[in-house]
C-alpha positions in Angstrom: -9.6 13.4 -15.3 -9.1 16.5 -13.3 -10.4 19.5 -15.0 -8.1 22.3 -15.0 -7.4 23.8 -11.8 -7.7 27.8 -13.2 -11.1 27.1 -14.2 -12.1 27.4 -10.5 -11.3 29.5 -7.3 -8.4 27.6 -6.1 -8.7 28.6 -2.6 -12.3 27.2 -2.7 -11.6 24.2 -4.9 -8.7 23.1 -1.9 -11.5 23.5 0.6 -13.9 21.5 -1.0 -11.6 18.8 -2.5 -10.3 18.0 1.3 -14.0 17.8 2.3 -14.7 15.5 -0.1 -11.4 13.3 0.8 -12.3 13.7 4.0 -15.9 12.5 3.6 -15.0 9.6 0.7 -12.7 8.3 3.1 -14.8 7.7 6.0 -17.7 6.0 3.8 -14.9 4.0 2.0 -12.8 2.7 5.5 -9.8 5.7 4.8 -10.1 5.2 1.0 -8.1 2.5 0.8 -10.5 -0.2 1.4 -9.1 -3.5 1.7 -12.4 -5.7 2.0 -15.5 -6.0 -0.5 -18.7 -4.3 0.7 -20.7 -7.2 1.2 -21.1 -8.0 5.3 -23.2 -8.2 8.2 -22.7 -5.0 10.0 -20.2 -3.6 12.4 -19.6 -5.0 15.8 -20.9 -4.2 18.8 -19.7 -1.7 21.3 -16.5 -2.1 21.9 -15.8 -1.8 18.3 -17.7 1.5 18.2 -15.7 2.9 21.4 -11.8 1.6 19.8 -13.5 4.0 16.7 -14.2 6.9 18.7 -11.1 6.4 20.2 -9.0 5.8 17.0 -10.6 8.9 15.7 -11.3 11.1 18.4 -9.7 10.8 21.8 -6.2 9.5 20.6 -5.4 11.6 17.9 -6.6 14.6 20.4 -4.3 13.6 23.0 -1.6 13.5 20.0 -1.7 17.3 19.3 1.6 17.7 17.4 1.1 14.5 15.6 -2.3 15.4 14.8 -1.0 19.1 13.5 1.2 17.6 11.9 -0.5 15.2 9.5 -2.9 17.8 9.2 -0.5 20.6 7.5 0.7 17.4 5.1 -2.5 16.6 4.0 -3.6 20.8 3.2 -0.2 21.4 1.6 -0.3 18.1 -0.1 -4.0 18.9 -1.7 -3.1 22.7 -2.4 0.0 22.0 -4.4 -1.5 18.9 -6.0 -4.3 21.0 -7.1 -2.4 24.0 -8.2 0.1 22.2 -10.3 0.2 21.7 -13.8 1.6 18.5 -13.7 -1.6 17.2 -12.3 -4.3 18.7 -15.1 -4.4 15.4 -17.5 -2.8 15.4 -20.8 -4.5 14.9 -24.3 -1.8 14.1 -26.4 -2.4 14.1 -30.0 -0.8 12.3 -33.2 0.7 9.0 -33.9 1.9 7.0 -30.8 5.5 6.5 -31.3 7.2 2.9 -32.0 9.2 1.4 -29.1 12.9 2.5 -28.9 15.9 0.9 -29.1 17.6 1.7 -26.0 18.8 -0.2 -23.3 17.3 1.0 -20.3 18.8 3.6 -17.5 21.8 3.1 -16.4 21.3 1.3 -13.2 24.3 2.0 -10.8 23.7 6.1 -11.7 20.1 5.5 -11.2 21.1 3.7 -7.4 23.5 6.6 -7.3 20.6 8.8 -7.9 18.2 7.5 -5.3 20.8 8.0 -2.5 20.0 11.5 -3.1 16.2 10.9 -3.3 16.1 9.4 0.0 18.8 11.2 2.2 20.3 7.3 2.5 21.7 4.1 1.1 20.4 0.9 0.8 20.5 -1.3 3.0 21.5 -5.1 2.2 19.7 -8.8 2.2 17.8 -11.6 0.3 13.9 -11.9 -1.0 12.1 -14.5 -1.1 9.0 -14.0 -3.0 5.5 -15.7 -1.8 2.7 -15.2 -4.2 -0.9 -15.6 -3.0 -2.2 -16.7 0.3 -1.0 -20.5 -0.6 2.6 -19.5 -1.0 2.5 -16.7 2.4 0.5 -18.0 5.1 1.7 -21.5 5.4 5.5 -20.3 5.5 3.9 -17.3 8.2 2.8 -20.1 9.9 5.8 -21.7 10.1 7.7 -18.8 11.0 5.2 -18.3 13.9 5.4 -21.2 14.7 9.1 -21.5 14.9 9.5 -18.4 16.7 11.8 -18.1 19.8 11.4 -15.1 21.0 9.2 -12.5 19.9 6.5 -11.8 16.5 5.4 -8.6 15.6 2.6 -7.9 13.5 2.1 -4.6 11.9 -1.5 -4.2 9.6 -3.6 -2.2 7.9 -6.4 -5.2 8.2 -6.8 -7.8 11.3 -9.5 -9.2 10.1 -12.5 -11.3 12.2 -13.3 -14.2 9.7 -13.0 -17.8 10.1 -9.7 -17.6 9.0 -8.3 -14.8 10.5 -9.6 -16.2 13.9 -7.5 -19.1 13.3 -5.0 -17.1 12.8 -5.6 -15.5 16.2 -6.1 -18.7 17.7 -2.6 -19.8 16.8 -0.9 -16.1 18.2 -2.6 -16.8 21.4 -1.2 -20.3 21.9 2.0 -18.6 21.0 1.8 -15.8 23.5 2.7 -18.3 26.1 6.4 -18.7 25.3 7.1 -15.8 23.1 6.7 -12.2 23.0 3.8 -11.7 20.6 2.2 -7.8 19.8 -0.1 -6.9 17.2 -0.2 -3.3 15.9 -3.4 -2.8 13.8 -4.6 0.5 12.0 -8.6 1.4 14.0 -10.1 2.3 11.3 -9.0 -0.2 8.3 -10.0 -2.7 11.0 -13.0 -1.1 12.4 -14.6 -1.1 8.8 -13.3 -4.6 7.9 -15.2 -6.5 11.0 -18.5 -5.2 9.5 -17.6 -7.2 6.3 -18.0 -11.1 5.8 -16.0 -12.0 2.3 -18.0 -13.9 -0.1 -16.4 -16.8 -0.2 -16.9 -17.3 4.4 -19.0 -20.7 5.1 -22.2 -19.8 6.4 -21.4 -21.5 9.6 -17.5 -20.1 9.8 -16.5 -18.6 13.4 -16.2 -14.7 13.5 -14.0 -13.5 16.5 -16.3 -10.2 17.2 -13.7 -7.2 17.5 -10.4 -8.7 17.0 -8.5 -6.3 19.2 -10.5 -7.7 22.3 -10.4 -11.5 20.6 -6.4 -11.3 20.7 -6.0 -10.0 24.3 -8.6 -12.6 25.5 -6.9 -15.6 27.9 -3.6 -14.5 26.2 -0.3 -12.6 26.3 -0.9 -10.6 23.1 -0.3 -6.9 23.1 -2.4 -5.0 20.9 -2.2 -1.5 19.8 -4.3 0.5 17.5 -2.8 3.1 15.4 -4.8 6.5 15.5 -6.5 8.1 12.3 -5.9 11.8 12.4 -8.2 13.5 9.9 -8.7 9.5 8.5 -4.8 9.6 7.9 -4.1 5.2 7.8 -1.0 3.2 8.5 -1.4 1.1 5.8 1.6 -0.7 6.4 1.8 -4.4 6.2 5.4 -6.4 7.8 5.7 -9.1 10.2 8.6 -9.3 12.0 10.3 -12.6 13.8 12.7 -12.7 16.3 14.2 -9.8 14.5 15.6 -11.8 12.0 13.4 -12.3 9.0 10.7 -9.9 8.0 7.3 -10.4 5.8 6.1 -7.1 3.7 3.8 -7.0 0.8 0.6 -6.4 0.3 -1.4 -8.7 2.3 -3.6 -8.3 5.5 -4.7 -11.0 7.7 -8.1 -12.9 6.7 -9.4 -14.9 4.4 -9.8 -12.9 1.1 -5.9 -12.5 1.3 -5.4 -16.0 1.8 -8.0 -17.8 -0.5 -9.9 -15.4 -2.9 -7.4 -12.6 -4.0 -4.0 -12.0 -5.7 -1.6 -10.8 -3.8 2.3 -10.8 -3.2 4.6 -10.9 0.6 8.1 -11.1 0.3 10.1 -12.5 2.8 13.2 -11.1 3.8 16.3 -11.8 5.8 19.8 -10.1 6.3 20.3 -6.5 7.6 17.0 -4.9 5.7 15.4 -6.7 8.5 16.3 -4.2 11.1 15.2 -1.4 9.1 11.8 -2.9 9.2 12.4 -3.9 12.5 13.2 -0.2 13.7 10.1 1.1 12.0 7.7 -1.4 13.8 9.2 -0.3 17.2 8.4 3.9 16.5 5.4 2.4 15.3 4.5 0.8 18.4 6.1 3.7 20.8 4.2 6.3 19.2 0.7 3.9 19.6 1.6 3.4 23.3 0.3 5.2 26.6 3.3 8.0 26.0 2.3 8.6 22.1 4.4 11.2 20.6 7.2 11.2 24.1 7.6 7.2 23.3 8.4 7.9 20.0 11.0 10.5 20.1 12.9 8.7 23.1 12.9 5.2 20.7 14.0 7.5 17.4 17.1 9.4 19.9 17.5 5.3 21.2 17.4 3.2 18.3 19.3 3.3 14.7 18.8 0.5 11.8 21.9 -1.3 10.9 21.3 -1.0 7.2 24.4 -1.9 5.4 26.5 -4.4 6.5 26.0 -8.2 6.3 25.2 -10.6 3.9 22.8 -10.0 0.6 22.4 -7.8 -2.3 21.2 -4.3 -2.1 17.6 -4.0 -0.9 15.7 -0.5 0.2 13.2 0.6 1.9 11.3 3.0 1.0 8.3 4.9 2.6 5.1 7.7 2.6 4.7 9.3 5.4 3.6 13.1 6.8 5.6 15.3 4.3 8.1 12.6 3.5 6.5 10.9 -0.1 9.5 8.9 -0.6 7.7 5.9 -2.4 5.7 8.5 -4.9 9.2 11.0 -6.0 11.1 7.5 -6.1 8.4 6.1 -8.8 7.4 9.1 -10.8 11.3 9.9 -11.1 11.8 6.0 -12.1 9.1 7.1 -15.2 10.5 10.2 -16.3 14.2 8.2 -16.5 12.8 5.1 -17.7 14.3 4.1 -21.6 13.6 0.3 -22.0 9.9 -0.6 -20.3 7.8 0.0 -17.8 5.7 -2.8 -16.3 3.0 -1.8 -13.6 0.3 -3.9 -11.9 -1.4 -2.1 -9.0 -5.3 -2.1 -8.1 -5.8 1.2 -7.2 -4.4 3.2 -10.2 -5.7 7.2 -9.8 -2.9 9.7 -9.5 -2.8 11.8 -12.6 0.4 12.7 -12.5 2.0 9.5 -12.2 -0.5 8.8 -15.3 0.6 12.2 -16.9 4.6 10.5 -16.8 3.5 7.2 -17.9 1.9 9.0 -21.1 4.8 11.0 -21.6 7.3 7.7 -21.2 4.9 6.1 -23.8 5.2 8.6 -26.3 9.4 8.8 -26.4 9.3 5.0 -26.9 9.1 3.3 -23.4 7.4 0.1 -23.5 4.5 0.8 -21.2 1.8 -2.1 -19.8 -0.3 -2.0 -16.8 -2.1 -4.6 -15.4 -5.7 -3.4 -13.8 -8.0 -6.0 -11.8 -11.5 -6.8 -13.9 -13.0 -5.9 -10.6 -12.3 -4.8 -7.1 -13.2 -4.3 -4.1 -14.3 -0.6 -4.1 -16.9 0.4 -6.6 -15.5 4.0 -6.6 -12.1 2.7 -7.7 -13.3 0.2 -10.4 -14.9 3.0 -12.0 -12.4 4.8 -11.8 -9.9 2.0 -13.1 -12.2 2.3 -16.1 -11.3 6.0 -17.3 -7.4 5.1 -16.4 -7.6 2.4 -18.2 -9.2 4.1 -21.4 -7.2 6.7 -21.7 -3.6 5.0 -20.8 -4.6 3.0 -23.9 -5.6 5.3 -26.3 -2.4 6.7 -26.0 -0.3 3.4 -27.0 -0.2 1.8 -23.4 -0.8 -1.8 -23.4 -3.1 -2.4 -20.5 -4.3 -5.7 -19.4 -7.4 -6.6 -17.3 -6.8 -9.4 -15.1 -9.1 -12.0 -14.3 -10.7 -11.0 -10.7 -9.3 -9.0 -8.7 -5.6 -8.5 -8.0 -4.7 -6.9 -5.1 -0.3 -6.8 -6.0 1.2 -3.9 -6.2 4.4 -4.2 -7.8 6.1 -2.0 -10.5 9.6 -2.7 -12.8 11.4 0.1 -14.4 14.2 -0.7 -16.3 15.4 -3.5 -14.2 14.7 -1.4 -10.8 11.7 -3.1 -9.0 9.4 -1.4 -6.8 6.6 -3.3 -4.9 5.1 -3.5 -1.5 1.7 -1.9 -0.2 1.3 1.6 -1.9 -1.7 2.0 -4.2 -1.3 4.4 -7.0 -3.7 6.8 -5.3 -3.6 9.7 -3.1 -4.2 8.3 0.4 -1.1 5.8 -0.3 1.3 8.1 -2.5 1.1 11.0 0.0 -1.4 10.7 3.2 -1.5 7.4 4.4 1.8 5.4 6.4 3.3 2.8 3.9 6.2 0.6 3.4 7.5 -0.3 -0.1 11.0 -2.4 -0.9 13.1 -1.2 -4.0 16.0 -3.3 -5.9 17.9 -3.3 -9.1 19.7 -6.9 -8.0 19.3 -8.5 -11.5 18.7 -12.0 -10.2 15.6 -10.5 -7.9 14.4 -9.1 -10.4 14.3 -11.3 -13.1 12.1 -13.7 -10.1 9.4 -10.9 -10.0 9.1 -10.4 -13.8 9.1 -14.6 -13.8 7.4 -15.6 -10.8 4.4 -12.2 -11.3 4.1 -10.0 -14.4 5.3 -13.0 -17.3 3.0 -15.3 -15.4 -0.2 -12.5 -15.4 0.2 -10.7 -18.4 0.1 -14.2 -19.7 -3.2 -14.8 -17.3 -5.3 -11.5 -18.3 -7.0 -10.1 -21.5 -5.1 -7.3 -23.3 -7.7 -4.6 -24.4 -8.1 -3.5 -27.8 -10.7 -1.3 -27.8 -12.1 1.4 -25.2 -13.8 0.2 -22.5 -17.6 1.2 -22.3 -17.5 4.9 -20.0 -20.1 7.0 -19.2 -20.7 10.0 -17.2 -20.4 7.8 -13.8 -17.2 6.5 -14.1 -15.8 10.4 -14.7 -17.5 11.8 -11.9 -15.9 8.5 -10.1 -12.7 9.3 -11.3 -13.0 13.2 -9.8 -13.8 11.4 -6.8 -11.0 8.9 -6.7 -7.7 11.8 -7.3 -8.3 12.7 -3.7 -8.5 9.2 -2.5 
C-alpha cells in the first residue's frame, strides 16, 4: 500500500502527500464524501458565497483555530509518513489457527482506557436504530415531542425531497421550541450539487438548505468552517437535553431509504456529554468564534458519571487529540478472542498493519466492506484492503450495496459511531464515536448488525480482480 517511506526524500514526500490531501479532498467534498456523484450541479450563489466563506473568510478570522488544525494536520502527515508502523506488512508462511483464549480482560481493559482518554466513562442506555426505517420515524417523534429545544449537529443537511421535508417539519417546530442546526460548509456545499439515484424526477429540492431553514422560521443555522478542508464530521441530535441521536447518518434521503446505516439513541447522563460538545460546537461557529468557545469551555462541564445506566463513552478526533484511532488500534494489539469490523471507508495502514498482526497470533478477524460506495477512489481502494486482509487469513465479507455503518467489536468492547477508517476521520477531521463493554449492549450490536450482515454478504474466497488503478487509488486514499 504505502511504499516505504526511506525510498524517498521525506521532507519532500510530506510536502507533496499534504498537496495531494489537500487537493483529493476538495474534488472529493473533504474526502469523506457522504453522497454518490451523480447530481445536477451546485446551487446558485448563495451556496457559492457560504463556500467562500466556510473556506476563506471564516477560518481567516479564526487565526489560532486555523494554526491550529494546521500544525495537526503537518505533524500528523510527517509522523504518519516517517513511521514504520505505517509501511504495509508482507507477512509470509502459514496463517495461524484461531486460539483458544478468552478474550481481554474487560474491567483492566476499561481500566486501561481511563488512561487513554485522561477520563472515565460516563453512564446511560442505547437504543440501537438500524437504517433510515428504524431512525427517522423515532427522530421524528422525538422532534416532534420536543418541549424545549433540538439541536442538530451534521456533516450532511441535505436538499432532497426528503431532507426538505425534513426541514419543513423543523420550521413548523421553530415556532414553540428552540430549534438550531449546525451543519459542516463544505460536506453540505458538495452534497446540494448531488441528486441520489433513487430522488423522483419531480421531488422538491430546497436550493441551499442553510438559506431554506432560516426562511419564515426561527431556525438558527450555523456553518462550521473548513480550515485547510479540515470537516466536523460529526453527526448527534440533541432533545431537550435529555436524549441524544449519534451514529452515522446525515439528513436526506440516501440515509433514509437507499443505504445501511446505524444511529443509536441515547439517554441518561452520556447525554450531557454530547450535549456539552454541541454547545462549543456552536460557540466556536458563532459571531465570537474562538472567544465564544473558550468562555463556554471555562462555563460549562458534562455531568458524566452519575445517574442511571451502564457505562457508556465518548470518545472523539479532534486537532492533536486522535482519541477514537489510539483507543481502536490499542483495542487490536490487545484483542485475544475476535475482532469484528464493518466500516466503508477502510484505508489506514496501520490500523491494517495491527489487524494482520492480530490475525496471525490467532484472533478471529472479519471485516465487512460495502460491494460499492459512494466514492470511486475509496471502492478502489477497498479492493487492495480487501485483497490483502484476506490473503493473510482475514475473513472479509462484501456486503450487498453499500453500507455506510461504522461499527467495530473487540473482545466484547464495542466501538461504533461516525469515524471511517481513513485519515481525514482517524486524525484530521471532528468526530464523535460511543465505546462500551456493557455485555447486554453488546451482544444487541453483534445481534441486531454484524450476525444479521455477515449472514446478508458474500464471504470472499479468492482475490478480488486488481490492477494498477486500484494501487495508485489506494496511494491516494492513505491521505484521505
Amino acid at each position: 500500500m504505502k511504499p516505504n517511506p526511506d525510498a524517498a526524500n521525506p521532507a519532500a514526500r510530506t510536502a507533496s502527500l499534504t498537496a495531494i490531501t489537500l487537493i483529493a479532498g476538495l474534488l472529493l467534498g473533504c474526502a469523506s464524501t457522504d453522497k454518490p456523484g451523480t447530481g445536477n450541479g451546485f446551487p446558485s450563489l448563495p451556496a457559492g458565497l457560504a463556500l467562500f466563506h466556510t473556506l476563506v473568510s471564516k477560518p481567516a478570522a479564526r487565526p489560532l483555530s486555523s494554526l491550529h488544525r494546521l500544525a495537526a494536520l503537518v505533524t500528523n502527515t510527517t509522523f504518519d509518513t516517517l513511521d514504520p508502523g505505517t509501511v504495509f506488512p508482507v507477512k509470509r508462511g502459514p496463517v495461524p489457527p484461531y486460539s483458544q483464549r478468552r478474550g481481554m480482560d474487560l474491567a483492566a481493559w476499561e481500566q486501561h482506557l481511563d488512561g487513554l482518554t485522561g477520563r472515565a466513562p460516563s453512564k446511560g442506555t442505547i437504543r440501537f436504530l438500524v437504517d433510515g426505517e428504524a431512525f427517522f420515524p423515532r427522530l421524528i417523534d422525538a422532534v416532534e415531542g420536543a418541549r424545549r429545544s433540538v439541536d442538530i449537529r451534521t456533516y450532511i443537511f441535505d436538499n432532497d425531497d426528503y431532507a426538505t421535508a425534513i426541514a419543513d417539519r423543523l420550521k413548523r417546530r421553530s415556532e414553540a421550541v428552540k430549534v438550531r442546526v449546525l451543519l459542516d460548509g463544505l460536506g453540505t456545499f458538495v452534497a446540494a450539487g448531488a441528486a441520489p439515484a433513487s430522488a423522483p424526477p419531480d421531488g422538491a429540492r430546497a436550493g441551499w438548505i442553510a438559506g431554506y431553514l432560516e426562511r419564515d422560521s426561527d431556525i438558527e443555522v450555523r456553518m462550521q468552517s473548513n480550515p485547510w478542508l479540515a470537516g466536523d464530521h460529526t453527526k448527534t441530535i440533541v432533545v431537550d437535553s435529555e436524549v441524544a441521536f449519534i451514529g452515522g447518518m446525515n439528513i436526506g434521503r440516501e440515509y433514509r431509504y437507499d443505504w445501511h446505516d446505524l444511529m443509536m439513541e441515547l439517554r441518561g447522563p452520556v447525554v450531557g456529554v454530547i450535549d456539552r460538545d454541541f454547545r462549543l460546537a456552536w460557540r466556536r461557529a458563532g459571531f465570537l468564534g474562538e472567544i465564544g468557545y473558550l468562555a463556554e469551555s471555562l462555563r460549562s462541564r458534562a455531568h458524566r458519571g452519575s445517574g442511571p445506566g451502564y457505562p457508556l463513552r465518548m470518545l472523539v478526533t479532534k486537532p492533536w487529540n486522535s482519541e477514537i484511532f489510539r483507543t481502536q488500534l490499542a483495542a487490536i494489539r490487545a484483542a485475544e478472542g475476535y475482532i469484528y469490523i464493518q466500516n466503508p471507508y477502510f484505508s489506514d495502514d496501520k490500523i491494517l498493519s495491527a489487524l494482520i498482526a492480530a490475525r496471525r497470533r490467532g484472533v478471529d478477524v472479519r471485516v465487512i466492506l460495502p460491494f460499492r460506495g459512494d466514492s470511486n477512489i475509496m471502492d478502489a481502494s477497498n479492493v487492495v484492503t480487501a485483497n490483502a486482509l484476506f490473503r493473510q487469513g482475514v475473513r472479509v465479507f462484501i456486503y450487498p450495496g453499500f453500507s455506510h455503518l461504522k461499527a467495530a467489536i473487540f473482545d466484547g468492547w464495542a466501538c461504533l459511531g461516525s469515524a471511517n477508517l481513513d485519515k481525514m476521520s482517524l486524525r484530521v477531521n471532528e468526530e464523535m464515536n460511543l465505546a462500551t463493554s456493557h455485555p447486554p449492549a453488546v451482544a444487541a450490536l453483534m445481534a441486531r448488525v454484524f450476525d444479521v450482515d455477515f449472514a446478508k454478504s458474500a464471504e470472499m474466497t479468492e482475490p478480488l480482480p486488481e490492477n494498477l488503478s486500484h494501487k495508485l487509488a489506494a496511494l491516494i486514499a492513505n491521505q484521505l
